[in-house]
C-alpha positions as CSV (number, residue, x, y, z in Angstrom):
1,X,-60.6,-71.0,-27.7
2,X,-58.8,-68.1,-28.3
3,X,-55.9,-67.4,-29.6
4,X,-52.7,-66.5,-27.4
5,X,-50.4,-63.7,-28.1
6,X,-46.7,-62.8,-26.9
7,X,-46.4,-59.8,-25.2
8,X,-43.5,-58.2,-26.9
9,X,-45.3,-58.3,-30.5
10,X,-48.5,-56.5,-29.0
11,X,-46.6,-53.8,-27.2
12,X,-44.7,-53.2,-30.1
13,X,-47.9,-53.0,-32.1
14,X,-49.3,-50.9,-29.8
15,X,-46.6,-48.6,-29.4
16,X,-46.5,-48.3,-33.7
17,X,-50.0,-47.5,-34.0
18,X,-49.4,-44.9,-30.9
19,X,-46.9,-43.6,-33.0
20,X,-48.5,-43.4,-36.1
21,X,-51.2,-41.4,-34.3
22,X,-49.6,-37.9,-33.6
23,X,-53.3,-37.0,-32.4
24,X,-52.9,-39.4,-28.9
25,X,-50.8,-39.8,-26.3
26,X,-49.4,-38.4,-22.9
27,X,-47.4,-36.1,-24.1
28,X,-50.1,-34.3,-26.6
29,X,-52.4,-34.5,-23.5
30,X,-49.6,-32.7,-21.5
31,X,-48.9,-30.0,-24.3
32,X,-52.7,-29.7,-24.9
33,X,-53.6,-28.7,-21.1
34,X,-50.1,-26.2,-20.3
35,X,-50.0,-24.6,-24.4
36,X,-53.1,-22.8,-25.7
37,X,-55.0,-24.3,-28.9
38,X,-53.1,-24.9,-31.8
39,X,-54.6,-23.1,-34.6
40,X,-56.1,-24.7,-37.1
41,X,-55.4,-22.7,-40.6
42,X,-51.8,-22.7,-39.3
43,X,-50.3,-26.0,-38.3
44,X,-46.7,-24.2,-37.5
45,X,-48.0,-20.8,-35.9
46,X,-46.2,-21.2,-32.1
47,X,-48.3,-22.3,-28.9
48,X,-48.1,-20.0,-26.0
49,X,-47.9,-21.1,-22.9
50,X,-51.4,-20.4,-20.6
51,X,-51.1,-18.1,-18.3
52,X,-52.0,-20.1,-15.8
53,X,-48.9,-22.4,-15.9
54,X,-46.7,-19.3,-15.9
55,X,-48.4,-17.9,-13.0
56,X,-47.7,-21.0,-11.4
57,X,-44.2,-21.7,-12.3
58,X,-43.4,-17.8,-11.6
59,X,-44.8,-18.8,-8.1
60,X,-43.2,-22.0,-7.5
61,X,-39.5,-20.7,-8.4
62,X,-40.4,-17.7,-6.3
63,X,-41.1,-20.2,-3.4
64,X,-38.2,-22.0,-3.8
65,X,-36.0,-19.3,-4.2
66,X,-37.5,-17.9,-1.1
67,X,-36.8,-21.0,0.7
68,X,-32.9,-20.6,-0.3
69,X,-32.6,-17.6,0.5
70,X,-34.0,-17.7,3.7
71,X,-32.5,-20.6,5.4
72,X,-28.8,-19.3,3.7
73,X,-28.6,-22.5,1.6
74,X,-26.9,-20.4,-1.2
């Protein structure tokens, strides 16, 4: 039979090695899929944002804004 583990020492352990990885995780995905590719040769050279997620957050304030300004909620 196997063994039986707690739950709060594998999380933990989970969440260390998770950690210790800085190539996994959410908020790499996230950054990955709105930034452009990170260059290689330069580990600190900034990310730009794509210009699809500006387009779409330009959009999506003008929207809103719209919205506001249309229905005198300001």
């Amino acid at each position: 039979m196997a063994d039986r583990f707690a739950v709060k020492p594998v999380y933990s352990a989970l969440s260390q090695y998770i950690r210790n990885r800085a190539d996994l995780g959410a908020g790499k995905a996230m950054l990955d899929g709105v930034l452009e590719s990170a260059n290689p040769f330069d580990q600190k050279a900034a990310r730009p944002p794509k210009r699809w997620f500006v387009l779409s957050s330009l959009l999506t304030a003008m929207a809103i804004s719209f919205f506001f300004y249309f229905n005198n909620l300001m």
